[in-house]
C-alpha positions as CSV (number, residue, x, y, z in Angstrom):
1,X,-117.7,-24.2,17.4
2,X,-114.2,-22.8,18.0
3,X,-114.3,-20.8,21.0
4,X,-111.0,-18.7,20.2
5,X,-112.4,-15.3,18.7
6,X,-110.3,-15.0,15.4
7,X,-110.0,-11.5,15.8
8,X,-108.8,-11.0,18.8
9,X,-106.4,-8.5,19.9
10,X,-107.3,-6.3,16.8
11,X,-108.6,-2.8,16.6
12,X,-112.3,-2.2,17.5
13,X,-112.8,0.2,14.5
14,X,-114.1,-2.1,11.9
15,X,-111.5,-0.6,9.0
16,X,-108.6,-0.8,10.8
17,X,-109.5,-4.0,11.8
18,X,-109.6,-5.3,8.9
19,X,-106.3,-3.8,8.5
20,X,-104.7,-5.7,10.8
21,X,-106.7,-9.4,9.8
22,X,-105.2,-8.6,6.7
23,X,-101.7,-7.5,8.0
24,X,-101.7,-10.7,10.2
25,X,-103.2,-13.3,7.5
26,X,-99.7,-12.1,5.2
27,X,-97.4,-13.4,8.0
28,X,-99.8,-15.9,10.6
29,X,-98.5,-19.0,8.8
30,X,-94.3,-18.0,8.7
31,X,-92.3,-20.2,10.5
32,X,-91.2,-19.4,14.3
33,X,-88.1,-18.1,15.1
34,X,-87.5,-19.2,19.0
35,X,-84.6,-17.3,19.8
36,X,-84.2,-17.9,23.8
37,X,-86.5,-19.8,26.2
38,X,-86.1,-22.9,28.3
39,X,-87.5,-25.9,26.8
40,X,-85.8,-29.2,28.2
41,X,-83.7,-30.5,25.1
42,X,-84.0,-34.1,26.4
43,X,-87.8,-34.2,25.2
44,X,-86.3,-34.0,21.8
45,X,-83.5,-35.9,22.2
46,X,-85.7,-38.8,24.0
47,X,-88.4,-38.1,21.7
48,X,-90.9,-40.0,24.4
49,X,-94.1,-39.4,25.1
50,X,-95.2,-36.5,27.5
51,X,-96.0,-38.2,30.8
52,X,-99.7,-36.7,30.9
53,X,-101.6,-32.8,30.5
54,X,-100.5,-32.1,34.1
55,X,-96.9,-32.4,33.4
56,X,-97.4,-30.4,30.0
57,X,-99.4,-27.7,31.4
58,X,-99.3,-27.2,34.8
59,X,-95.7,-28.4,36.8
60,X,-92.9,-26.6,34.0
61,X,-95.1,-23.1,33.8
62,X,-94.5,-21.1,36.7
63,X,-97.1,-18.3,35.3
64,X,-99.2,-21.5,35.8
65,X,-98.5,-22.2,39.4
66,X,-97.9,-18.8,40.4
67,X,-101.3,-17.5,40.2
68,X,-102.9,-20.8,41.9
69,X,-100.0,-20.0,44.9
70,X,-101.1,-16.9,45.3
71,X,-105.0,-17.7,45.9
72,X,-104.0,-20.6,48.3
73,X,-103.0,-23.6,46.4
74,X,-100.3,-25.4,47.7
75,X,-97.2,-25.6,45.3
76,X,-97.2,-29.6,46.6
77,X,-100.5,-30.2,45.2
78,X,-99.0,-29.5,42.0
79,X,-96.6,-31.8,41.8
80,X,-93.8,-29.4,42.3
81,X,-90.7,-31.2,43.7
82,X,-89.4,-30.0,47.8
83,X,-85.7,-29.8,47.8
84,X,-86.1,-32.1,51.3
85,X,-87.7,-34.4,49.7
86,X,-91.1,-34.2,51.5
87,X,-94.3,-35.7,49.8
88,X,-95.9,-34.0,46.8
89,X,-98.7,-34.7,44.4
90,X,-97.5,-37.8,41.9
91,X,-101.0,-38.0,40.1
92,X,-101.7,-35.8,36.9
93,X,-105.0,-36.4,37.0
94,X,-105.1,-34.8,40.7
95,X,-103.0,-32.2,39.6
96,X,-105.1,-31.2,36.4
97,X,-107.6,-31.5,38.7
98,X,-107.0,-28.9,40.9
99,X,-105.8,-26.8,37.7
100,X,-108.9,-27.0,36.3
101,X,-111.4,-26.6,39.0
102,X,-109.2,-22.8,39.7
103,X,-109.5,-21.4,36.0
104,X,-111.9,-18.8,36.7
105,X,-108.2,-17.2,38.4
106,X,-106.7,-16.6,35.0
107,X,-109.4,-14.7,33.6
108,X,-107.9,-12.0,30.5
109,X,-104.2,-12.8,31.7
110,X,-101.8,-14.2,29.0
111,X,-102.0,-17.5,30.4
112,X,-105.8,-17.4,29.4
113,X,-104.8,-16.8,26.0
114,X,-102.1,-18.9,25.6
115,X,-103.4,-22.2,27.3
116,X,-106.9,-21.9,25.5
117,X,-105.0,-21.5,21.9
118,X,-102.8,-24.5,23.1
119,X,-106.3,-26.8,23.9
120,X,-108.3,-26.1,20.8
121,X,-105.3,-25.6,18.3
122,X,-103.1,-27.8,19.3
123,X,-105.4,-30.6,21.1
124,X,-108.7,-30.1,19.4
125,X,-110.7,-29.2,23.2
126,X,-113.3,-26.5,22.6
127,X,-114.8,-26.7,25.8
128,X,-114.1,-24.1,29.4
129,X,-111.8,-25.7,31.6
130,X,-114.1,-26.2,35.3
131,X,-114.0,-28.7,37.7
132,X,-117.0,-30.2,35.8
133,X,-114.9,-30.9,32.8
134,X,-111.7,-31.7,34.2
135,X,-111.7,-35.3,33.9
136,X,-113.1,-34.9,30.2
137,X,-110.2,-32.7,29.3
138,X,-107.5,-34.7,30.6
139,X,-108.9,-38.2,29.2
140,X,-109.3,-36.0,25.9
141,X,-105.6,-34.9,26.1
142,X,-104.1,-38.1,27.5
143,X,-105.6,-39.7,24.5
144,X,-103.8,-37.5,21.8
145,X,-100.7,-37.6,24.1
146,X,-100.2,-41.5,23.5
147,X,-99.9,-40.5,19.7
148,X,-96.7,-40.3,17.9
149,X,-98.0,-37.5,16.4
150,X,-98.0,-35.6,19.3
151,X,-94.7,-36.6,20.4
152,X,-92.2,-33.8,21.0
153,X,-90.5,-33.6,17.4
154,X,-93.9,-33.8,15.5
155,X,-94.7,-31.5,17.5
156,X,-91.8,-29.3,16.7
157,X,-92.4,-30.1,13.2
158,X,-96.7,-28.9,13.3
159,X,-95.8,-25.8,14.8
160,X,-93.5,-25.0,11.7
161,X,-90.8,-24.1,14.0
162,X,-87.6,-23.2,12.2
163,X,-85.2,-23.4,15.0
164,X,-85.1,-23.4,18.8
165,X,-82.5,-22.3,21.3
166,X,-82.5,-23.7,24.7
167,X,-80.4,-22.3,27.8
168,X,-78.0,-24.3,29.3
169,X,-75.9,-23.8,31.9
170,X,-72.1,-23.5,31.4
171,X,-71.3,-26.7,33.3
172,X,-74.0,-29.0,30.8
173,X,-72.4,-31.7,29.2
174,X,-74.6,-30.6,26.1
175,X,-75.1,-34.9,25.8
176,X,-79.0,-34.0,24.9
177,X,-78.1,-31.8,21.7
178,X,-75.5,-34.0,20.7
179,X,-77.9,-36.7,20.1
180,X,-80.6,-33.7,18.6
181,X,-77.5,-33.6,16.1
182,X,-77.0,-37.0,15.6
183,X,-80.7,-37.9,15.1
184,X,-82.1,-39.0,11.8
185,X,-84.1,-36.0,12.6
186,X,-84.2,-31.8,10.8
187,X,-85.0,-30.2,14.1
188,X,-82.6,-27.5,14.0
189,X,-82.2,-27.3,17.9
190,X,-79.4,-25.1,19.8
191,X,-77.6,-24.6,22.9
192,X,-77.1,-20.8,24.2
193,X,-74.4,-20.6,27.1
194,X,-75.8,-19.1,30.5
195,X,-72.5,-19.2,32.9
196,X,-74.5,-17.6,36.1
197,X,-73.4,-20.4,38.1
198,X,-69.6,-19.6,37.2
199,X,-69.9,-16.2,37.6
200,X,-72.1,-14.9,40.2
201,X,-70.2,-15.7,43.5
202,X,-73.7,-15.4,45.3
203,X,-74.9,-18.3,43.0
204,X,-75.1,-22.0,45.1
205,X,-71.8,-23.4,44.9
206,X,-70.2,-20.8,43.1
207,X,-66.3,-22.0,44.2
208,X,-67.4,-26.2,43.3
209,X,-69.1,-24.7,40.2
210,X,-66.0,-22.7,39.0
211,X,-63.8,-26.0,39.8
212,X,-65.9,-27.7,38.1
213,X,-65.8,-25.5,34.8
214,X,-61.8,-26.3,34.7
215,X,-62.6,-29.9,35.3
216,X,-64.6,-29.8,32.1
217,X,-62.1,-27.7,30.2
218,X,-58.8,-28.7,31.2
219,X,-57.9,-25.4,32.5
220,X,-56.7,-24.1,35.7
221,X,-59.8,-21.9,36.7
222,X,-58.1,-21.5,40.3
223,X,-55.8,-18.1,38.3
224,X,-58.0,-15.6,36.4
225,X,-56.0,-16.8,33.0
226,X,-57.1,-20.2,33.5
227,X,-60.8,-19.0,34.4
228,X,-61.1,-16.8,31.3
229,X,-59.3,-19.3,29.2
230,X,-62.2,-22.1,30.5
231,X,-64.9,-20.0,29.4
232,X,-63.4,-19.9,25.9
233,X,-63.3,-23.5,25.6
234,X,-66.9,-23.9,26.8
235,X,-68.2,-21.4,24.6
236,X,-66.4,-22.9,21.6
237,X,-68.4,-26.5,22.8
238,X,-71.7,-24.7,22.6
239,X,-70.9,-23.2,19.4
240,X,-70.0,-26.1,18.1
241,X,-72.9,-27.5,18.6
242,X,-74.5,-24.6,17.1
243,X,-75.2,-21.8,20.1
244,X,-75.3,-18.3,18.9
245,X,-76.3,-16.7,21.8
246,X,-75.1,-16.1,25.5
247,X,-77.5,-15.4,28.0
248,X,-76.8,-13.5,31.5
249,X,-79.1,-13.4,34.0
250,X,-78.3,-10.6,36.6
251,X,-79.2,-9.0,39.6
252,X,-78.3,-5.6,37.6
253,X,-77.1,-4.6,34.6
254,X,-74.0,-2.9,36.1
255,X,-71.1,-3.6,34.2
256,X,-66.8,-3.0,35.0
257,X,-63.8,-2.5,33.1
258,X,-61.4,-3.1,35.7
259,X,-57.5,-2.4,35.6
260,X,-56.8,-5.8,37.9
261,X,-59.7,-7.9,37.9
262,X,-57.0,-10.6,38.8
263,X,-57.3,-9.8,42.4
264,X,-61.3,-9.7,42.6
265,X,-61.1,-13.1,41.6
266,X,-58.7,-14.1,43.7
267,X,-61.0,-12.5,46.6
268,X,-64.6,-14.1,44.9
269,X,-63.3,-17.3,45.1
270,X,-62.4,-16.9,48.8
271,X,-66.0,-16.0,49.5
272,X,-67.6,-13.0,48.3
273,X,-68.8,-9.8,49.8
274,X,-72.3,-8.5,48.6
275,X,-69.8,-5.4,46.3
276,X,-67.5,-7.6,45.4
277,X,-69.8,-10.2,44.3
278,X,-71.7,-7.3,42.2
279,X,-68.1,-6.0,41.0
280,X,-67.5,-9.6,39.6
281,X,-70.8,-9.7,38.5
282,X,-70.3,-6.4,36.0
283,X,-66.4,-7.6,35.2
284,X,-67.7,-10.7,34.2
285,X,-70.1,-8.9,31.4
286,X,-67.7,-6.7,30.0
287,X,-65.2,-9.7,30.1
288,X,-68.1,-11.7,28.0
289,X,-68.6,-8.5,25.9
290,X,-64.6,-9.1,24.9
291,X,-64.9,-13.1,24.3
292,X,-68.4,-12.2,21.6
293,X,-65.7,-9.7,19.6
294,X,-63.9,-13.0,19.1
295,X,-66.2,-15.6,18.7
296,X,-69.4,-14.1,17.3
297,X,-72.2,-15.4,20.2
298,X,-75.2,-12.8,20.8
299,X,-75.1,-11.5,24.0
300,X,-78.4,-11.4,25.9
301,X,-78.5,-9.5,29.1
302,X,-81.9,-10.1,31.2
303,X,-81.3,-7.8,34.0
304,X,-83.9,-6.4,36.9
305,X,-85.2,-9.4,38.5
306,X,-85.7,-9.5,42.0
307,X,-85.2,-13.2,42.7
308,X,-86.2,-15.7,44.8
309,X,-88.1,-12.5,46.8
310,X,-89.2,-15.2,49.6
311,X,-86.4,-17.3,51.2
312,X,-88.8,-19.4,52.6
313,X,-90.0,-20.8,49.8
314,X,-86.6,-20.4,48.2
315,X,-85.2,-22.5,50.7
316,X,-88.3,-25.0,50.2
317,X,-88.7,-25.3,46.4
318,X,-85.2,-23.8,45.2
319,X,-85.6,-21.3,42.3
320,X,-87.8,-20.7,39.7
321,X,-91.2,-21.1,41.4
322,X,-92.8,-17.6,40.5
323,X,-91.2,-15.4,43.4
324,X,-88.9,-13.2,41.0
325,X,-90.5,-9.6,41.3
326,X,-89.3,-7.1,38.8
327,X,-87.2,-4.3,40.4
328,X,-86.1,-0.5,39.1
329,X,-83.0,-1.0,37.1
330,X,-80.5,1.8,35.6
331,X,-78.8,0.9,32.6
332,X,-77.0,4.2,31.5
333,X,-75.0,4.6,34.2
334,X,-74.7,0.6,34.4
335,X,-73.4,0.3,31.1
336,X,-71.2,2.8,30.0
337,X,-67.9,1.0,30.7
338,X,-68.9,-2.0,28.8
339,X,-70.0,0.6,26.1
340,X,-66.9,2.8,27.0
341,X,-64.6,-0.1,25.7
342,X,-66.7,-1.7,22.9
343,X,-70.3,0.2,22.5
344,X,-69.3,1.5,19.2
345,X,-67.8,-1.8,17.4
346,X,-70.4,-3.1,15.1
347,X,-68.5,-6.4,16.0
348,X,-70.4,-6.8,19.1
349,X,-74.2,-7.5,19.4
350,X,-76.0,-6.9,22.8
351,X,-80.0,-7.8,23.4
352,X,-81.2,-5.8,26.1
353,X,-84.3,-7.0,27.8
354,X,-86.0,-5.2,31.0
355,X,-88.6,-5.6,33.6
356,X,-88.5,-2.0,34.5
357,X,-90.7,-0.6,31.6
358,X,-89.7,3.1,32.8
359,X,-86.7,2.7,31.2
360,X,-87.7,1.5,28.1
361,X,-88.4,5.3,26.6
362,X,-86.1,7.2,29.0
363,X,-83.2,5.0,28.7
364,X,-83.0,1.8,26.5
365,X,-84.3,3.3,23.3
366,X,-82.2,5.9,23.1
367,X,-79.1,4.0,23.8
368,X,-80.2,1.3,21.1
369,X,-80.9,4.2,18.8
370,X,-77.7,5.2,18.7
371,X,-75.2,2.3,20.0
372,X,-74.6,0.1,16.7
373,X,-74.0,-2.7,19.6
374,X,-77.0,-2.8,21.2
375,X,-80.6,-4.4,20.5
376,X,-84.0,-4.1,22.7
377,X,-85.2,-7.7,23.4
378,X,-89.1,-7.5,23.5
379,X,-91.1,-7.3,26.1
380,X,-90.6,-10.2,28.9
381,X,-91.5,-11.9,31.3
382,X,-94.5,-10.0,33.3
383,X,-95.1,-8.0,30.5
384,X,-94.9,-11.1,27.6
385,X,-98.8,-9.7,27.1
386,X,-101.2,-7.8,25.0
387,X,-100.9,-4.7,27.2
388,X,-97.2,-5.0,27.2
389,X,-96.1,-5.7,23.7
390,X,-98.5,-2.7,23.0
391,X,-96.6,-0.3,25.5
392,X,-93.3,-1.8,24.1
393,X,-94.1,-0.7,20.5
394,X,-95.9,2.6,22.0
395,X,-92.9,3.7,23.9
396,X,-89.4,2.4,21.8
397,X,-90.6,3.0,18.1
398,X,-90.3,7.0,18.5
399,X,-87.1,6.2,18.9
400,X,-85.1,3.8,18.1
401,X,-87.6,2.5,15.3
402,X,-88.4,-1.2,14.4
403,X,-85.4,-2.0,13.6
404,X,-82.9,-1.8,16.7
405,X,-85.2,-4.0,17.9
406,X,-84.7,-7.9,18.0
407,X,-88.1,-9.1,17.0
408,X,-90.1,-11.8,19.2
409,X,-89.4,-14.8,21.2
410,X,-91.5,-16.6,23.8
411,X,-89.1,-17.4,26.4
412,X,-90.9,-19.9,27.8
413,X,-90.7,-23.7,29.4
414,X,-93.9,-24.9,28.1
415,X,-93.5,-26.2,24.8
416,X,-96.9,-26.2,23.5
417,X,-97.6,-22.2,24.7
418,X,-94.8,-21.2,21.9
419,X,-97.3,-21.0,18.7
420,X,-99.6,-19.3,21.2
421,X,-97.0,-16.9,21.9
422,X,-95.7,-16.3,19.0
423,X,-99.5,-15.9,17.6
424,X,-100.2,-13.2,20.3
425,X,-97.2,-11.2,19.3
426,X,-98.3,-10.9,15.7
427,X,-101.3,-10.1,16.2
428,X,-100.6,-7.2,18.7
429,X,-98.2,-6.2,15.8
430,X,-100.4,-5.9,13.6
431,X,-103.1,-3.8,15.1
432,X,-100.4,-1.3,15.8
433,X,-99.5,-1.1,12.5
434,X,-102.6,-1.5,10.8
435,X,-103.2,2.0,13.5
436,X,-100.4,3.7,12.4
437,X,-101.4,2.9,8.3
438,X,-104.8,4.3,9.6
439,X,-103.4,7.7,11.3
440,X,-101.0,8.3,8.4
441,X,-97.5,7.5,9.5
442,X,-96.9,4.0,7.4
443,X,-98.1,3.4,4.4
444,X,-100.0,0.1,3.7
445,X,-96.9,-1.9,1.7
446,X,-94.0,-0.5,4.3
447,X,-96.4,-2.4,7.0
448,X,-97.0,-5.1,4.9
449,X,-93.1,-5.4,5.6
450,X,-92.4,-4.3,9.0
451,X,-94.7,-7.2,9.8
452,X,-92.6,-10.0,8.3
453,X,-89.7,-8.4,9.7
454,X,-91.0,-8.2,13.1
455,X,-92.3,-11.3,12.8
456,X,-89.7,-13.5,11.3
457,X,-86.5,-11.9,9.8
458,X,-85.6,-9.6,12.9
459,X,-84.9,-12.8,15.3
460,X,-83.4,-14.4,12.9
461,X,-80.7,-10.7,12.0
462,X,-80.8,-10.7,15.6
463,X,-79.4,-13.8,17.0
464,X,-77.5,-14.4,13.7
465,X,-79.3,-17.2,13.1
């Protein structure tokens, strides 16, 4: 017997409940819009087998390995590479092991939800992960692994997933979705151009990376002309392969609209300091802000993250191995030059995303309820979660309504989480509509369609896909 509780995440009271199962049934089979997140294209443009459950659960899902750190299991015994090389764990089955045998940590977190869902709906494994049943489990999933149709593009395909963007750094050579495009193969899969490591001069090898970019482009990124004019040409490549989206991932979400920004370059390129870098930093979105006018791409700004909080283990493991914190961030003061110069052309399309949730009543909704540019992204990263999509909703809606709002997407580096995530968000959509139908402030057929827009047709408005 299926141990996933079909109504989960609904309403207690048994008529709104129903409400929502019969909110959620209208939109639980419509296809998945997967707007941003950070699956590895080459598994599509391979099309191999995944190695084995460890390497599909466990190593690319730093909610995964996070949790297990922080109880005392060493990052090595997951299999998670040391940037000097040192020995880590090779076997999966150890691995999974060690996963299994620790579940008890992940008790009513999202990764619960969202690994459980993957196991029986995806793998057909009804049983609680334990020590006891590790080996069953991973034999179990190894065995459905080794079929073709659970390689990566029938994969894709089952999930009824309509398209996909990845993020790719400015300097990829994109050779992974040019093959996606050239496959005898309807995966709709797309770039979306992150150029951190070309403009943060704090990034590693900022002045190599920015050489780099003009190495690729043909331009002389040494004069700020030549810079700009590079990341023109690499946009257009990312389009061309059909991006729609840029992503920025910074520190802040300070922006400038500088008279000379000629000379900050000149002086970032030297070597930064910590305000110049920043200044560049805010330049650089306003100067991407300018570059979307012309060329259409969504910008995405994921600002607030603390990153790479311990050096130690940056210096270890490099980043992305759970130890961004969220951090307060302003974004009215932050971003009224960029909105100064362009906030008010319909042109330009800017997804806001936070992990400072203070500011999601007392700032961001109000400035997406009025700014045609701007968007709220939905809730991310710490808060992807029943709690926090409900807060979301509880605290943006009063203001700037449903529809200044870009929908869902699951953000996320392990593939077979995304119907999961995508499932979670509809059904914590639904219960707050079905409670607002039940309280009088929507009637039944206008949340019959708030919850295909929320759940389909805003990501795809959003990222003008």
């Amino acid at each position: 017997m299926a141990r996933l509780d079909p109504d989960r995440l609904f309403p207690t009271g048994d008529s709104t409940r129903g409400l929502a199962r019969d909110l959620y049934d209208r939109i639980r089979d419509l296809p998945i819009i997967s707007p941003h997140g950070h699956c590895d294209p080459a598994w599509f443009a391979e099309n191999a087998p995944f190695p084995d459950p460890a390497r599909l659960f466990v190593t690319p899902d730093h909610y995964v390995f996070r949790m297990l750190f922080s109880q005392g299991v060493p990052l090595e015994s997951l299999g998670i590479a040391r940037r000097d090389g040192g020995e880590v764990e090779t076997d999966g089955r150890a691995i999974w092991r060690v996963f299994a045998s620790h579940w008890h940590l992940f008790r009513a977190t999202p990764s619960q939800m969202w690994v459980e869902h993957a196991l029986e709906d995806v793998f057909g494994w009804e049983e609680t992960l334990s020590a006891e049943t590790a080996d069953a489990a991973y034999d179990h999933i190894a065995a459905k692994l080794a079929d073709p149709a659970f390689r990566p593009r029938a994969l894709f395909d089952r999930f009824g997933i309509e398209v996909l963007a990845t993020t790719d750094s400015a300097l990829d050579p994109l050779a992974h979705h040019e093959t996606i495009r050239a496959a005898d193969w309807n995966g709709r899969i797309v770039p979306t151009y992150r150029p951190d490591a070309t403009v943060d001069p704090k990034a590693q090898g900022f002045a190599a990376n920015v050489a780099r970019l003009g190495e690729i482009t043909g331009e002389d990124t040494t004069t700020w002309t030549g810079y700009l004019a590079a990341h023109r040409k690499r946009r257009a490549d990312f389009i061309a392969l059909g991006a729609t989206a840029t992503d920025h991932g910074h520190p802040t979400a300070r922006t400038a609209d500088l008279d000379d920004p000629a000379a900050l370059f000149a002086r970032v390129l030297a070597g930064a300091t910590p305000d110049d870098a920043e200044t560049f930093r805010a330049q650089m979105l306003t100067e991407m802000a300018r570059m979307s006018l012309d060329d259409g791409l969504v910008m995405q700004i994921h600002a607030g993250a603390s990153r790479n909080h311990s050096p130690a283990m940056h210096a270890l493991f490099g980043p992305d191995k759970g130890f961004d914190i969220p951090a307060r961030t302003d974004y009215v003061s932050a971003l009224k030059p960029l909105l100064d110069a362009h906030g008010t052309d319909p042109r330009l399309r800017v997804i806001l995303f936070t992990l400072d949730e203070t500011v999601y009543s007392r700032e961001l909704a109000p400035m997406a309820g009025v700014y045609p540019s701007l968007l709220l992204g939905p809730a991310w990263w710490f808060f992807d979660s029943p709690e926090g999509m409900r807060r979301y909703r509880e605290a943006v809606t009063e203001t700037a309504g449903f529809y200044n709002t870009a929908g869902f997407n699951d953000d996320t580096r392990a593939f077979c989480s995304i119907p999961a995530r995508h499932d979670v968000a509809r059904r914590v959509d639904c219960a707050h509509l079905a409670t607002l139908v039940a309280t009088g402030r929507l009637s039944r057929p206008d949340a019959e369609e708030v919850a295909e827009d929320l759940a389909y047709r805003l990501a795809k408005k959003a990222y003008r896909l």
